[in-house]
C-alpha positions as CSV (number, residue, x, y, z in Angstrom):
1,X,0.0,0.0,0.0
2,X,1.2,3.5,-0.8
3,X,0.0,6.1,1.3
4,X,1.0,9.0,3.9
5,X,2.2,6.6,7.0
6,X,5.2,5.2,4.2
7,X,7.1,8.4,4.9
8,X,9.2,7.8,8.0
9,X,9.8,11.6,8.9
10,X,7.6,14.3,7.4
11,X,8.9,18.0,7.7
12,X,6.8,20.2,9.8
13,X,6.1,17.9,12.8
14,X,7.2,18.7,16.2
15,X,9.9,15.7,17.1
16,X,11.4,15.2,20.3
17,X,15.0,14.4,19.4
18,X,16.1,10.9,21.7
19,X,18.1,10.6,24.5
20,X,21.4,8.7,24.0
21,X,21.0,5.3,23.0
22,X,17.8,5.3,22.2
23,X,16.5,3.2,19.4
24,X,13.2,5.6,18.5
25,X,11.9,9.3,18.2
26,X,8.7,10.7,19.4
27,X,6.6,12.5,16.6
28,X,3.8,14.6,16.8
29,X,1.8,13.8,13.4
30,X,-0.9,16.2,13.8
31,X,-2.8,17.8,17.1
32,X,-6.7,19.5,17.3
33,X,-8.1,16.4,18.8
34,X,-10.3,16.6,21.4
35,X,-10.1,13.5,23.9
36,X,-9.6,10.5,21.1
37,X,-10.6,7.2,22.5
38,X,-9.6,4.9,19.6
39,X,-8.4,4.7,16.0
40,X,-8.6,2.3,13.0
41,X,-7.3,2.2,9.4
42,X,-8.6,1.5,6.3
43,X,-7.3,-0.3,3.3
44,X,-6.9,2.7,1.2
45,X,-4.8,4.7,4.5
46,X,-7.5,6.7,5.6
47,X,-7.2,6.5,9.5
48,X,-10.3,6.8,11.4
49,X,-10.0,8.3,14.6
50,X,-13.3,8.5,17.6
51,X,-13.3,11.6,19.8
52,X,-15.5,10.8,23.1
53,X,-18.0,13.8,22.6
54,X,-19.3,12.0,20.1
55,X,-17.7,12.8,16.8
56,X,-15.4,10.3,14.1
57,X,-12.8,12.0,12.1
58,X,-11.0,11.0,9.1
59,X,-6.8,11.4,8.7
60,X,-6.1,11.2,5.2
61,X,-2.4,12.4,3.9
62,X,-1.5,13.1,7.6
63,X,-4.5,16.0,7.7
64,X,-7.3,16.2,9.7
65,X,-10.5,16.0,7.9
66,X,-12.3,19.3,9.4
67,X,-15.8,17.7,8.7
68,X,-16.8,15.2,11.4
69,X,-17.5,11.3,9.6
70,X,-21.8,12.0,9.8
71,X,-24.0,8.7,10.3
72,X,-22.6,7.8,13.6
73,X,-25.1,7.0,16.8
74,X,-25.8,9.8,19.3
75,X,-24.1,8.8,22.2
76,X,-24.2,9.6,26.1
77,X,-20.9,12.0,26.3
78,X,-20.5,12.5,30.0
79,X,-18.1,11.0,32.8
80,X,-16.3,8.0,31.1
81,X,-19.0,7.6,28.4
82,X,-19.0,8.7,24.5
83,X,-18.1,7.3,21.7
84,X,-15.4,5.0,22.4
85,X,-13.5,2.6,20.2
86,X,-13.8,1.7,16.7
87,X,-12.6,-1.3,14.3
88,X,-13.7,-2.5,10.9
89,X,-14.6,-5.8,9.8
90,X,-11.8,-8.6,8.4
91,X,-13.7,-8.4,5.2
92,X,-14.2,-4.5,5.0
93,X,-12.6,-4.8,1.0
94,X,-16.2,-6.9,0.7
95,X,-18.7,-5.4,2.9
96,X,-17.4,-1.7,4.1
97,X,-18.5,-2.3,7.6
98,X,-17.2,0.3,10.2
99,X,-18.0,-0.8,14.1
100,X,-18.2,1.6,17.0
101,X,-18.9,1.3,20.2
102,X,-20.2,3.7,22.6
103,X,-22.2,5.1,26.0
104,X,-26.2,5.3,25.5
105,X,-28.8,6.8,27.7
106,X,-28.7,9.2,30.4
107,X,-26.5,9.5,33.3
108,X,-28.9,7.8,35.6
109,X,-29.8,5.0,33.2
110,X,-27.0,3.9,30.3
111,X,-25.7,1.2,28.8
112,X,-22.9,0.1,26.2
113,X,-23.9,0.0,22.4
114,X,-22.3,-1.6,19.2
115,X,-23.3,-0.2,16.0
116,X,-21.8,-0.8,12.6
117,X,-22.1,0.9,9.3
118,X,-21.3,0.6,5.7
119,X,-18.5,3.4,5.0
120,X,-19.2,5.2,1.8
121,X,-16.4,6.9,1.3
122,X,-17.0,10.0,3.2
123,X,-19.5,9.0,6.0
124,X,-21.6,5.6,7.3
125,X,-25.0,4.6,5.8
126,X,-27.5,1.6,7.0
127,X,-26.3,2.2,10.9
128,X,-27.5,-1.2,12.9
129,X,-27.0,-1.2,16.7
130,X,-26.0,-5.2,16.8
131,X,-25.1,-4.9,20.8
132,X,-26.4,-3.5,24.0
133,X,-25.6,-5.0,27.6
134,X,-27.5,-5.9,29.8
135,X,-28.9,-4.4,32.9
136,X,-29.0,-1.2,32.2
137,X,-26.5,1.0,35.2
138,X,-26.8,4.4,36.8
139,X,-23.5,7.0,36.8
140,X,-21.1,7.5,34.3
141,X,-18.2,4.8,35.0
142,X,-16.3,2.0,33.7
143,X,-17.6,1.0,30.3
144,X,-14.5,-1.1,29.0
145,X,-15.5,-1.0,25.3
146,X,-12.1,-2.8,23.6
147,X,-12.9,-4.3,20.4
148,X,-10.7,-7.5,19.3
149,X,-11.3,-9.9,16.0
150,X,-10.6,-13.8,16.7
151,X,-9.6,-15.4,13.4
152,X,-12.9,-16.9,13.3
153,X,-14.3,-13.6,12.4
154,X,-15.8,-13.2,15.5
155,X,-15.5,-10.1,17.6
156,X,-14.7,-9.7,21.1
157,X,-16.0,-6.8,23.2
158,X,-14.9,-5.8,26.6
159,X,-17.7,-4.1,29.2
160,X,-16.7,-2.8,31.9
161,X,-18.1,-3.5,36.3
162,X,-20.3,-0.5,35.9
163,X,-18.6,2.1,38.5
164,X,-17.1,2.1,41.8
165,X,-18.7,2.5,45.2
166,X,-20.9,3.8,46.4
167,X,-22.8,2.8,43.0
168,X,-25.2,-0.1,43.4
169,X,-27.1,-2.3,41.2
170,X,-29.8,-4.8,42.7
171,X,-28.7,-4.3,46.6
172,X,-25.5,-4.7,45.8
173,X,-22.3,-2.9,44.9
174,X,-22.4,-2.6,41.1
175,X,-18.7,-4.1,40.7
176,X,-20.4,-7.3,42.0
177,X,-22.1,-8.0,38.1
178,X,-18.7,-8.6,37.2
179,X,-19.3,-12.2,39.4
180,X,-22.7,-12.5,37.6
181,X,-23.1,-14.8,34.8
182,X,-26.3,-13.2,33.9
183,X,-24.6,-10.0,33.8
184,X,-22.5,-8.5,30.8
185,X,-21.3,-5.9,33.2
186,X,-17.3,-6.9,34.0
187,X,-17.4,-9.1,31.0
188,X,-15.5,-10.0,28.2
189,X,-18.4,-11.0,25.3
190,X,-18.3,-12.7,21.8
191,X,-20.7,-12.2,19.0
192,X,-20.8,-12.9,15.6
193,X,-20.3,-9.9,13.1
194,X,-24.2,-9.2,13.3
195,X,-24.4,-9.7,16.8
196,X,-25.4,-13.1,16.6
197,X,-24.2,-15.8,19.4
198,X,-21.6,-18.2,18.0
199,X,-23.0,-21.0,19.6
200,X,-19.7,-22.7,20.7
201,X,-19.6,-19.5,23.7
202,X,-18.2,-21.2,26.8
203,X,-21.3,-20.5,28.3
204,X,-24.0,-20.9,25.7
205,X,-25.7,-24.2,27.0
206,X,-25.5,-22.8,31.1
207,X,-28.9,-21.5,32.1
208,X,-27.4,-19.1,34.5
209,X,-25.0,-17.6,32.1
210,X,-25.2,-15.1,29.5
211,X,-25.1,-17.0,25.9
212,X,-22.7,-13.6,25.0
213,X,-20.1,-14.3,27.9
214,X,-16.6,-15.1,26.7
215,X,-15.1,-14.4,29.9
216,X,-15.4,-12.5,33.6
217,X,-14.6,-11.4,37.0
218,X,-13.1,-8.0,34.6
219,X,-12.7,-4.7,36.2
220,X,-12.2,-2.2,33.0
221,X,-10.2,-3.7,30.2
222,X,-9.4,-0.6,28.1
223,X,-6.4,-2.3,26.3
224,X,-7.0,-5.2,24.9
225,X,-4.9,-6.9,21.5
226,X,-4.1,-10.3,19.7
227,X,-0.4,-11.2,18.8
228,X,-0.6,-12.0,15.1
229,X,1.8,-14.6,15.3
230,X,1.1,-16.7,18.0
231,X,-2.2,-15.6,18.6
232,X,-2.1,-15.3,22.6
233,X,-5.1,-12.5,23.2
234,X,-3.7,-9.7,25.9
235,X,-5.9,-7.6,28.4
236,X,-4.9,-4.3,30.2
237,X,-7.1,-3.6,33.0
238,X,-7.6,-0.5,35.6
239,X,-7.4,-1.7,39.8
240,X,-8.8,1.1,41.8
241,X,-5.9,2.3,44.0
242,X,-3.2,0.9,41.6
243,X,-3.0,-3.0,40.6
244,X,-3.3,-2.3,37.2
245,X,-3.1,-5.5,35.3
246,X,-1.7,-7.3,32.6
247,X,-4.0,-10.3,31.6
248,X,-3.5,-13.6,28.5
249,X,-7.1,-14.0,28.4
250,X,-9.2,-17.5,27.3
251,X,-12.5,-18.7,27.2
252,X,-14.1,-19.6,29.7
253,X,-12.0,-17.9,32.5
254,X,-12.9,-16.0,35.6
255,X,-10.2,-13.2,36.4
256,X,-11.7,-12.7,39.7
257,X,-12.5,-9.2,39.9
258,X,-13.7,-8.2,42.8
259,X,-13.6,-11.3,44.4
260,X,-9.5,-11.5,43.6
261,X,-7.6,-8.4,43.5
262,X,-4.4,-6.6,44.0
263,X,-5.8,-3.1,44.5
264,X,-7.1,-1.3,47.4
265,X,-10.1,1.0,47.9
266,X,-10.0,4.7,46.7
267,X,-11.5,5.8,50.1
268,X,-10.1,4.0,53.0
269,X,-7.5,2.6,51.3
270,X,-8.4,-1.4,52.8
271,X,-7.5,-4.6,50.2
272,X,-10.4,-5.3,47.5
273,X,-10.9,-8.7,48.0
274,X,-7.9,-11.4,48.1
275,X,-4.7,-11.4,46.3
276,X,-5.5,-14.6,44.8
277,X,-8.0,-17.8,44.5
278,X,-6.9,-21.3,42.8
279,X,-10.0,-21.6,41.0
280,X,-9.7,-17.8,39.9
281,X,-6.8,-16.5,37.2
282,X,-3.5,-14.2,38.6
283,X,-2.3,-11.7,36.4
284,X,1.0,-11.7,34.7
285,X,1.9,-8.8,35.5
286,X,0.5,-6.3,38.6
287,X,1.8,-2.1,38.0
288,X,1.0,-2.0,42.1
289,X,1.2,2.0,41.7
290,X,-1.7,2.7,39.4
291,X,-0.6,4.0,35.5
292,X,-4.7,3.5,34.5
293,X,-4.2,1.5,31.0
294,X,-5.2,2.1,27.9
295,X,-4.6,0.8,24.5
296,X,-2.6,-2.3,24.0
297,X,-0.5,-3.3,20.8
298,X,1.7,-6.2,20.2
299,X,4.6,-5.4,18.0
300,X,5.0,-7.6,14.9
301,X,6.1,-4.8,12.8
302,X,9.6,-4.2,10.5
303,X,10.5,-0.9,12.0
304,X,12.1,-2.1,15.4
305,X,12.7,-5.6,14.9
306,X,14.1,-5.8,18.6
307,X,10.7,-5.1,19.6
308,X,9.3,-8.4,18.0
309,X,6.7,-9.6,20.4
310,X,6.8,-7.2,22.8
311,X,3.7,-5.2,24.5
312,X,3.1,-2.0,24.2
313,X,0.7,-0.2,27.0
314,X,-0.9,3.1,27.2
315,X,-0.7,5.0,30.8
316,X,-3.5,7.6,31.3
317,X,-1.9,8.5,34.8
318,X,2.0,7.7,33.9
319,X,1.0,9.6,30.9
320,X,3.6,7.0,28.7
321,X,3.6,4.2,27.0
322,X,5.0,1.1,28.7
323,X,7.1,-1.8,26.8
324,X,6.4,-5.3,28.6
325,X,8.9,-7.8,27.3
326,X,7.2,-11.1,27.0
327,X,9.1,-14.6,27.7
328,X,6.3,-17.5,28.5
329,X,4.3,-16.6,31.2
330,X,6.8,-13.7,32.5
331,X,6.3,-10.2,31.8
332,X,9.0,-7.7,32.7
333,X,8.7,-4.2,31.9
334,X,12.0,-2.7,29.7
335,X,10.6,1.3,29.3
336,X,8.2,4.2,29.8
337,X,8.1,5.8,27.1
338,X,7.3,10.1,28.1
339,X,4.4,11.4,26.2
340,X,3.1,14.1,27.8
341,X,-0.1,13.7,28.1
342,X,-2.5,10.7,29.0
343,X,-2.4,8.0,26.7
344,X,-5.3,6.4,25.8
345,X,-4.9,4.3,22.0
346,X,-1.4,2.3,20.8
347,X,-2.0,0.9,17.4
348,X,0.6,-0.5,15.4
349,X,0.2,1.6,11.6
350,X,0.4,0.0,8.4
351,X,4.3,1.1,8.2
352,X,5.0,-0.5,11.2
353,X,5.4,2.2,13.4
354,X,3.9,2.6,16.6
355,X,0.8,5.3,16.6
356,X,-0.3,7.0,20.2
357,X,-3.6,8.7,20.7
358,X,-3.4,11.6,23.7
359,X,-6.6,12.0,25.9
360,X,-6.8,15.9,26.3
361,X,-9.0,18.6,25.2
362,X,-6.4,19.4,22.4
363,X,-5.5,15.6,21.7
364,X,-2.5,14.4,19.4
365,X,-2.1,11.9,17.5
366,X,1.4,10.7,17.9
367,X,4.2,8.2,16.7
368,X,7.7,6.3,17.5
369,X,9.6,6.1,14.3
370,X,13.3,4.9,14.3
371,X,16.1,7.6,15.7
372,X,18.0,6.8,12.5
């Protein structure tokens, strides 16, 4: 493909020269964001970028489209909520479909939607919503909202517990949905690309599960990615009072949330839960001082081939992307990376370079391209 992200240093953008020894250079591609969630590209280059108020824009030849991307879903654009992440289909050459996930309702009575769309060109037509969880919540909090394709051609959706205390649900603190089989809240779900239920779910034939539920016992996974190569499926997840998490997810698992936890409570500070169960999965990897994750790439690219394999997590607090060096099931972090700002997306591009979204009123859109 031939297209603006071939050109590994384009005059004009701010660059932040590396420190000694470094192997990569931060560049600014282009700024006027305001607080991107997630990004996507088409086959033809055009980058497709969601801003939580509720707008998609398009990044064609390194500009910002000024016109907002029009046929997308009015969404519920307060707290944590908006328009959120965005993907398109495995067979978009074929079908064009564009999916987007979002915040719907009102602050005191919301849920997470899926829509997709056929992409024209210039805008979506034929909008479907194919997903909305189940119960319905109150507040503004913790709607997860990854999107990950299996190579089935199913898609994989995150959702988060619903809020922290003192929010409730039932009689109960809201988190505890993510312990409720009948609950998408704190789940990791499957569907088909309609929206359908492939019907080899882990829990499709158990009455008191879900038929969506992939897997549970999820805080907020807001970083979530497959490797390409050996197809292992990673998960970043927010604790509360730090115990960020690095996940390998599977079917079928409960991650023990809030049953199991390394985190504490914003308030008083006291352990959430236990640090672990045996009939519960640990994390492989615990940040015990919180960097709030989001985004989540694994490198397979041709640009930094001594990244090969390696994660790559956004920081909203740290405000950095972290590398996680992967060797079975260890984890050890190598880097932060400085941004700057909160960093909510890492995508890997088309050219093999490593693309940041910035959550900020005047967001940027980012990239690490080799010091030479």
């Amino acid at each position: 493909m031939q297209g603006w992200w071939t050109v590994p240093v384009v005059m004009g953008l701010a660059i932040a020269a590396p420190a000694w020894g470094q192997v990569y250079r931060v560049e600014t591609v282009l700024t006027g964001l305001e607080r991107p969630w997630g990004m996507a590209w088409l086959p033809d280059g055009t980058l497709l970028v969601t801003e939580r108020p509720g707008r998609l824009r398009a990044i064609r030849g390194g500009v910002l489209d000024p016109a907002p991307i029009a046929g997308v879903p009015q969404v519920l654009a307060a707290g944590q909520g908006g328009l959120l992440d965005v993907t398109v289909h495995p067979n978009f050459a074929n079908n064009r479909w564009v999916y987007l996930s979002y915040a719907s309702g009102t602050p005191q009575r919301n849920r997470l939607q899926v829509a997709r769309g056929v992409w024209d060109g210039r805008q979506l037509r034929n909008l479907q919503v194919i997903l909305e969880t189940s119960p319905w919540k109150s507040g503004t909090q913790h709607f997860g909202s990854r999107f990950t394709w299996l190579p089935d051609r199913t898609l994989l959706i995150s959702v988060g517990d619903g809020g922290n205390p003192p929010v409730t649900l039932a009689g109960d603190l809201i988190r505890m949905q993510a312990q409720n089989g009948a609950s998408h809240l704190g789940k990791v779900l499957r569907i088909r690309d309609d929206g359908s239920v492939p019907p080899d779910n882990p829990f499709a034939n158990q009455g008191s599960f879900d038929a969506k539920v992939w897997s549970l016992g999820h805080r907020n996974i807001q970083g979530k990615a497959m490797d390409p190569q050996t197809r292992v499926l990673w998960a970043t997840e927010h604790g509360s009072r730090g115990g960020d998490e690095v996940n390998r997810l599977a079917a079928g698992q409960n991650f023990g949330w809030p049953v199991v936890s390394q985190t504490r409570e914003y308030t008083t500070g006291e352990p959430i839960g236990v640090p672990s169960r045996s009939d519960m999965v640990n994390p492989l990897w615990v940040w015990p001082q919180a960097i709030a994750p989001s985004g989540l790439v694994v490198y397979r690219g041709n640009r930094f081939p001594q990244w090969q394999g390696q994660l790559f997590a956004g920081g909203l607090v740290s405000q950095s992307v972290h590398r996680l060096e992967v060797q079975g099931n260890r984890l050890t972090e190598r880097e932060r990376i400085a941004i700057g700002q909160r960093v909510r997306d890492v995508r890997q591009g088309p050219d093999g370079l490593l693309y940041i979204l910035t959550d900020n009123a005047d967001g940027r859109l980012v990239r690490l391209v080799p010091a030479s």
